[in-house]
C-alpha positions as CSV (number, residue, x, y, z in Angstrom):
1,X,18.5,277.8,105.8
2,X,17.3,278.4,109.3
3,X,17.8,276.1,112.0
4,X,15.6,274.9,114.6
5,X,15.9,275.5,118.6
6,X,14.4,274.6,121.8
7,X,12.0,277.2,123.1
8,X,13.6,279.2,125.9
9,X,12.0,281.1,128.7
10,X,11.0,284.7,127.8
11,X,14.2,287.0,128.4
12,X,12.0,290.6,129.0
13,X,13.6,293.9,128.9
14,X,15.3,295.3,131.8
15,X,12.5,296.5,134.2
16,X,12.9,300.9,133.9
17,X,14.5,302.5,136.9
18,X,12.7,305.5,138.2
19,X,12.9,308.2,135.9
20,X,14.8,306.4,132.9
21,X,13.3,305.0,129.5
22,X,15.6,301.5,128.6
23,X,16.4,301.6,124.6
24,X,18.4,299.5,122.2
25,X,20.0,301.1,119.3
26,X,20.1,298.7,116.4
27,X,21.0,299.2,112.1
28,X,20.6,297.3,109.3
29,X,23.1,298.6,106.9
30,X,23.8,301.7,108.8
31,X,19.7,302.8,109.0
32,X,20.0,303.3,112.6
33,X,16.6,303.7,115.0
34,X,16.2,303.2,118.4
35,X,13.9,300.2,120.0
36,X,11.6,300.7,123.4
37,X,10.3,297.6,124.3
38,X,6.6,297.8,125.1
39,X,5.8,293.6,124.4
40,X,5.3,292.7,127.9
41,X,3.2,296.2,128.4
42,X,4.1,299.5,130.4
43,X,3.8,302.7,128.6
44,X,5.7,305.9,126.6
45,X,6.8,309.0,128.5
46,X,5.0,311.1,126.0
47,X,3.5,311.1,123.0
48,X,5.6,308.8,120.5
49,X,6.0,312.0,117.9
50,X,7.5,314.0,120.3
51,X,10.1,311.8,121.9
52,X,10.5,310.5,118.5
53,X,12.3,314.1,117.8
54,X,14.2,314.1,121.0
55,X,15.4,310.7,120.7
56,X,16.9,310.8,117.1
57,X,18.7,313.8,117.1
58,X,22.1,313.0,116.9
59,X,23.2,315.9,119.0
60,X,21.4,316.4,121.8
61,X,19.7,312.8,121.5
62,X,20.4,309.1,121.2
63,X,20.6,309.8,117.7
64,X,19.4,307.8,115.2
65,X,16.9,307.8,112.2
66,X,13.8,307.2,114.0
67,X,11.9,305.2,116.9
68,X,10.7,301.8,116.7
69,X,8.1,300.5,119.2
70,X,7.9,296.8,120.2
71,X,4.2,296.0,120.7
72,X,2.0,292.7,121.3
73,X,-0.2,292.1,118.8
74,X,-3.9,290.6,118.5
75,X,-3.0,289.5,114.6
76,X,0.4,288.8,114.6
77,X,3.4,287.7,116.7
78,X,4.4,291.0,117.5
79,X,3.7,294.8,116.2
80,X,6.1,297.4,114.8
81,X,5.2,301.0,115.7
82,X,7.6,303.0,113.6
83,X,8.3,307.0,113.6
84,X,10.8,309.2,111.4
85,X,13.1,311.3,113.0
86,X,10.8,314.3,112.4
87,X,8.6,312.6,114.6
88,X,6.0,311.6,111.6
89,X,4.5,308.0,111.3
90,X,5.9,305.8,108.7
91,X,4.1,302.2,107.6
92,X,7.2,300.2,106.7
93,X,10.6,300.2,107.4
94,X,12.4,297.3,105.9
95,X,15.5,298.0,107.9
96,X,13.7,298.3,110.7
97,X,11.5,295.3,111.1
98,X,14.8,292.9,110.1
99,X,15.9,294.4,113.5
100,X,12.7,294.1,115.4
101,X,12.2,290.5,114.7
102,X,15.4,290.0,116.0
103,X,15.0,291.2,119.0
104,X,12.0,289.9,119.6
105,X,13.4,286.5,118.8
106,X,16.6,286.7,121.0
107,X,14.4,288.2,123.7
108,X,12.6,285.1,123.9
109,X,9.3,286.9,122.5
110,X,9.1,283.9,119.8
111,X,10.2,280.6,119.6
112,X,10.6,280.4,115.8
113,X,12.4,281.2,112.7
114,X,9.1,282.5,111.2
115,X,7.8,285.7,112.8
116,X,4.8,287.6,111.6
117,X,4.9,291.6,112.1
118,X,2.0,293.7,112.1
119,X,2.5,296.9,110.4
120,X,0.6,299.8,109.1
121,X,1.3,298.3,105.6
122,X,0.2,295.2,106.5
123,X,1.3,291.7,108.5
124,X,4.7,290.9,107.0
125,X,6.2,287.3,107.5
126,X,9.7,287.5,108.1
127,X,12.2,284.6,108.6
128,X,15.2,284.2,110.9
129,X,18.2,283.1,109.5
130,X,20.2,281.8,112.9
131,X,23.2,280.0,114.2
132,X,23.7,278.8,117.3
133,X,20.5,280.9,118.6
134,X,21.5,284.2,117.3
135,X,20.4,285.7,114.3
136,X,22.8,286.2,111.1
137,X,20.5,287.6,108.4
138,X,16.9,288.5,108.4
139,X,14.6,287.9,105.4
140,X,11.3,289.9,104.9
141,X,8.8,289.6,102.5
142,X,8.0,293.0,101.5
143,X,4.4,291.9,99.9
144,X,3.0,293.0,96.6
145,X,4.2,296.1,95.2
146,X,1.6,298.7,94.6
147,X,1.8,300.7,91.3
148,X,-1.6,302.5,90.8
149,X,-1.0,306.3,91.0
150,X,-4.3,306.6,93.4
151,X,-2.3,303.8,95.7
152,X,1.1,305.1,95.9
153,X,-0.3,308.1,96.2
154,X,1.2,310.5,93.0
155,X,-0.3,312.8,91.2
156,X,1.3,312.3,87.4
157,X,-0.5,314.2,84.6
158,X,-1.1,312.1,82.0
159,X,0.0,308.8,84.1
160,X,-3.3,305.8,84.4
161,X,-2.5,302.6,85.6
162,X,1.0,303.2,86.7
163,X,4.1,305.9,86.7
164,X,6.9,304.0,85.1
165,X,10.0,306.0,83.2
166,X,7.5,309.3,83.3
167,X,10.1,312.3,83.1
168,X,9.6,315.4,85.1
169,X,11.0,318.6,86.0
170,X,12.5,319.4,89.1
171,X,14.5,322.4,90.2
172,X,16.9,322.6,87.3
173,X,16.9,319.1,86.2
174,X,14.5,316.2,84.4
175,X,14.6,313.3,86.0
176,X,12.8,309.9,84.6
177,X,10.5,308.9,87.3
178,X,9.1,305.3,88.3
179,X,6.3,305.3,91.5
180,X,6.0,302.3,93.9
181,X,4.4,301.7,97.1
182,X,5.6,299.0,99.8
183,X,3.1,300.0,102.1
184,X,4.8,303.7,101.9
185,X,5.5,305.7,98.9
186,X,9.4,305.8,96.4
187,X,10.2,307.5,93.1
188,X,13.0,305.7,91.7
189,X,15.3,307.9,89.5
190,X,17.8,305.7,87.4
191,X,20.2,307.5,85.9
192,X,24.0,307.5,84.6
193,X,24.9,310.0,87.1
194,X,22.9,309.2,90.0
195,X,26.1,308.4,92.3
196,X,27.4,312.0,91.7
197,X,24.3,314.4,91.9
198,X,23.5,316.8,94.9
199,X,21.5,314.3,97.1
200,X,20.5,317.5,99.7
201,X,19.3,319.5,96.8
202,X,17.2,316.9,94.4
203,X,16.5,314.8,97.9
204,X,14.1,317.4,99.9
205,X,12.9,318.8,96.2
206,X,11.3,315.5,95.4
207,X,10.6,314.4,99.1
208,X,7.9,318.1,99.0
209,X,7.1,317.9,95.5
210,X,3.5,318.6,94.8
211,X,3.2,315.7,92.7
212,X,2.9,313.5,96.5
213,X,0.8,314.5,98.3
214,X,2.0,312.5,101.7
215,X,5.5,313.0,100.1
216,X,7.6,310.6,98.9
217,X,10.9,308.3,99.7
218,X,13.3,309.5,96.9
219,X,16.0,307.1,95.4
220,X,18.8,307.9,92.8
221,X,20.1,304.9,91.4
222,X,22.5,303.4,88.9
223,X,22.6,300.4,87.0
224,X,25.2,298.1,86.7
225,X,23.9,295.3,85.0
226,X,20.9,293.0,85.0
227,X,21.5,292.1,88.8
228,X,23.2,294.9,90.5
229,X,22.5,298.6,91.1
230,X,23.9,301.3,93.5
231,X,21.2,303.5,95.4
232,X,21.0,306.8,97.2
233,X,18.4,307.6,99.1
234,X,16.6,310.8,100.4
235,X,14.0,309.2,103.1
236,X,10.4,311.2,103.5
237,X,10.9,312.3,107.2
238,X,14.4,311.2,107.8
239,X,16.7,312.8,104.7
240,X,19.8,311.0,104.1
241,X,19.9,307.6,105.2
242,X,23.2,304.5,104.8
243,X,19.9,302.7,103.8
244,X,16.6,302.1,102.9
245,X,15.1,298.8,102.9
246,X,11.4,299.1,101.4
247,X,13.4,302.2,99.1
248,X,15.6,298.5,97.7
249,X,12.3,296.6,97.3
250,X,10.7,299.8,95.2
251,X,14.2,299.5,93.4
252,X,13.8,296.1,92.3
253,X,10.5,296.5,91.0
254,X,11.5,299.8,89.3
255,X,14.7,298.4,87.3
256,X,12.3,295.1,86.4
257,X,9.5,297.6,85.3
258,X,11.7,299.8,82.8
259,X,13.4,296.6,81.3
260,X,17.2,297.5,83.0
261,X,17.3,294.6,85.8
262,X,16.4,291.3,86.3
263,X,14.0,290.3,89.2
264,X,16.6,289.2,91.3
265,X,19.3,291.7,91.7
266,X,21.8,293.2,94.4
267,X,21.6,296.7,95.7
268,X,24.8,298.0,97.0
269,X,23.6,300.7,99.7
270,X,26.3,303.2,101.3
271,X,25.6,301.0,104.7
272,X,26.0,298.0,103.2
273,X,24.1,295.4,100.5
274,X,20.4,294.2,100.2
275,X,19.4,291.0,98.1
276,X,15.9,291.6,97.0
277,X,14.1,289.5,94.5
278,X,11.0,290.1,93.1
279,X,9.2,287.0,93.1
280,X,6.6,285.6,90.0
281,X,4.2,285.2,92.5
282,X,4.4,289.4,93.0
283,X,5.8,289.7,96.6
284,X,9.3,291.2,97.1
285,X,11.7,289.3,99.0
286,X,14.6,291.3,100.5
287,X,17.5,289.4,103.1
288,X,20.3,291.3,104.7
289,X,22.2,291.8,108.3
290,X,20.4,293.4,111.6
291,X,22.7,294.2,114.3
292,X,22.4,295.3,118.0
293,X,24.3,298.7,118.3
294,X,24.1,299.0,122.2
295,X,21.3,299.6,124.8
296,X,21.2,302.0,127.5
297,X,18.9,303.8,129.5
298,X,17.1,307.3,128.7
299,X,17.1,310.2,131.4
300,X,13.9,311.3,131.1
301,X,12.9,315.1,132.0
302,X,11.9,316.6,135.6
């Protein structure tokens, strides 16, 4: 359970020096993206899409799978501004916000265990689990999965009210499809061979595939039992990724919806393991690490 602390005095990030941007790297589970702390104000060098790009790549760049912007917020504790690595806007990352809330907290932006985010997809509670005023795990609640075709958004002939187990073709292969939105769009593809199939070649196929039009996070999973799967994932925007958090919540809901999983399972990601549970009340818990990476400062041009 969380514990309680004192309130301390606001810890701000390190004021910029002329010409540099300060960052933090953090990961949850190996999903990597780099955080510029806006809370207290002061502006980008650029448009977010752009230095996005220059940011993430891992060669010429900080490297990572994205930016995340630290924001105030008029709604919530604090606002999460997140872009893919192709510089494209995403609503949700669960991997991300776990890390955002935590350095919010330990930067003295809130003074407890409960934070609210505001996101594209909506305000998400998320709750600090802590000892001795640092953050251990990090529990989100994801919200109410979407299943509606017109929601997600997919385009399924012949699919109504939802896209559950719907086979389609792709490239050279069919593929049993499930559709969920959590706040951004997943096809879940369970299969026996899921672990061993060409994630660079079904990934990008399915990420473009006409059927989404605002493309889709892709996930290739297989079941081990009633609580515990194994996930790949192709992320829209990003491709390969150690992990995808909202892509584990979509999971849950997926292996509940075609009768192979309980509600409560454990998804063992290459970066690492998510606990999600998919509550009788509809909203989609998920708990697992966030951890600072290091922080630095970014030469900017001229």
């Amino acid at each position: 359970m969380a514990t309680t602390r004192k309130k301390k005095q606001p810890a701000p990030a390190a004021r910029p020096r002329s010409g540099m941007l300060p960052f933090v790297k953090m990961q949850g589970l190996g999903n990597d993206y780099i955080y510029v702390d806006l809370f207290d104000g002061g502006e980008l060098p650029g448009e977010a899409n752009e230095l996005a790009r220059r940011l993430a790549d891992r060669h010429f760049g900080i490297g990572g799978d994205g930016l995340i912007l630290l924001l105030p917020s008029q709604t919530a504790d604090l606002r999460m501004a997140m872009f893919n690595a192709d510089g494209s806007e995403a609503e949700m990352c669960g991997n991300g916000i776990r890390c955002l809330a935590k350095l919010a907290y330990e930067r003295g932006y809130t003074s407890g265990e409960t934070v609210t985010v505001e996101t594209k997809a909506g305000l998400k509670p998320v709750e600090l689990i802590t000892a001795d005023g640092r953050v251990e795990m990090v529990r989100v609640n994801m919200g109410r999965p979407k299943l509606a075709p017109a929601d997600i958004p997919v385009k399924m002939p012949g699919a109504s009210d939802r896209v559950v187990g719907i086979p389609f073709m792709v490239i050279d292969r069919r593929f049993d499809v499930t559709c969920v939105s959590m706040g951004n769009p997943h096809a879940v593809m369970i299969s026996n061979d899921a672990l061993e199939l060409e994630l660079k070649k079904y990934g990008p196929a399915i990420e473009h595939h006409h059927m989404f039009p605002e493309r889709v996070n892709a996930h290739f999973v297989k079941v081990h039992g009633r609580g515990e799967v194994t996930m790949r994932s192709w992320e829209r925007g990003s491709g390969a990724t150690l992990a995808c958090g909202t892509g584990a919540s979509a999971v849950c809901v997926a292996g509940s919806l075609n009768g192979m999983t309980d509600r409560q399972i454990i998804a063992h990601l290459p970066g690492g393991d998510l606990e999600l549970h998919w509550t009788e009340a509809g909203d989609v818990l998920m708990t697992g690490p966030a951890v600072e990476v290091f922080r630095g400062d970014w030469k900017l041009p001229g």
